[in-house]
N, C-alpha and C positions, 0 to 999 in steps of 0.2 A: 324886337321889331322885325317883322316880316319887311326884307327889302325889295320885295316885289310889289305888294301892297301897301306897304307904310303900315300894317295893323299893328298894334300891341299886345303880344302873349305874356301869360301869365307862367310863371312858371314854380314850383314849390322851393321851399327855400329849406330845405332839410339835408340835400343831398352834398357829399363831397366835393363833388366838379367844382361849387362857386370858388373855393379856396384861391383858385390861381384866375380865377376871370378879373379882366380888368375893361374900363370903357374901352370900345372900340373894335372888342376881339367878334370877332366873327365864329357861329359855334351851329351846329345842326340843331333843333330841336326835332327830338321824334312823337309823332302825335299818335292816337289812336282813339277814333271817336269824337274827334273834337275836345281833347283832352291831351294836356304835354303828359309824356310817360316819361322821357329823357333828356338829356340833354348832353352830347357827343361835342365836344371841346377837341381843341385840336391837340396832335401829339406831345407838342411842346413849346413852350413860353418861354418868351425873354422877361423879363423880371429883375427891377433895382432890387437890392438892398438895402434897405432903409434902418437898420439898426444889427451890428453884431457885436461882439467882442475881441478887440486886437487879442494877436496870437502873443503868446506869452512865453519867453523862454522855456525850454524844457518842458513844452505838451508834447512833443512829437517824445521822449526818451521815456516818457511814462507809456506811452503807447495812444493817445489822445492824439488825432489825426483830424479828427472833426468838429468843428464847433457848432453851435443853432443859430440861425439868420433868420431875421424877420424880411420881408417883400413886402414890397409896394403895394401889394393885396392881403396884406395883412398874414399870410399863411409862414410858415415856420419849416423851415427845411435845415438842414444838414449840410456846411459846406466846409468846403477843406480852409485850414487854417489861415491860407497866405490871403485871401479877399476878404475886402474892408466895406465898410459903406460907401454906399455910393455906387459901385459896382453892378455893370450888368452881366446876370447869368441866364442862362438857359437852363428849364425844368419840366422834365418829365410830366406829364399833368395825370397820369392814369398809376406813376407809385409817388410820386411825389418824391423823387431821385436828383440831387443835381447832376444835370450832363457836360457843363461848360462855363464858360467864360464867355463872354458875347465880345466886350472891349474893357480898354483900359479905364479905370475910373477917371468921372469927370470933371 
């Protein structure tokens, strides 16, 4: 939605960006000809955790440092062992990287 206008754009749903978009976020669209060409998300997202797997004895000795986490946007990222669900982190939106910890779970 244009918050200038209140219009609604359309935009293609193919592209990687949507992965980490969640209601609310604020994101450039680039137009060209009356047409969205893009869509420029911001550097980086806070983002729940909504489903991962506790850390398990002896992954860090096998050399297993990271496990998959599913986000609140549904997208799949890479996080170190010690965060659990619930947890918010901060995510890179353009590798898809975790950066952080945001707070303690709630």
């Amino acid at each position: 939605m244009d918050l200038e206008t209140y219009e609604e754009l359309r935009v293609t749903n193919d592209d990687e960006w949507k992965r980490f978009l969640k209601e609310g976020t604020v994101v450039m669209v680039v137009m060209y000809d009356g047409q969205c060409i893009g869509v420029e998300m911001p550097k980086s997202m806070e983002l729940e955790i909504t489903e991962t797997e506790p850390a398990v004895a002896g992954n860090t000795a096998s050399g297993k440092v990271v496990k998959p986490a599913t986000l609140e946007t549904g997208a799949q990222v890479n996080v170190p062992l010690f965060l659990t669900t619930g947890e918010v982190i901060k995510v890179n939106t353009e590798t898809g990287e975790y950066i952080g910890r945001v707070n303690e779970k709630k």
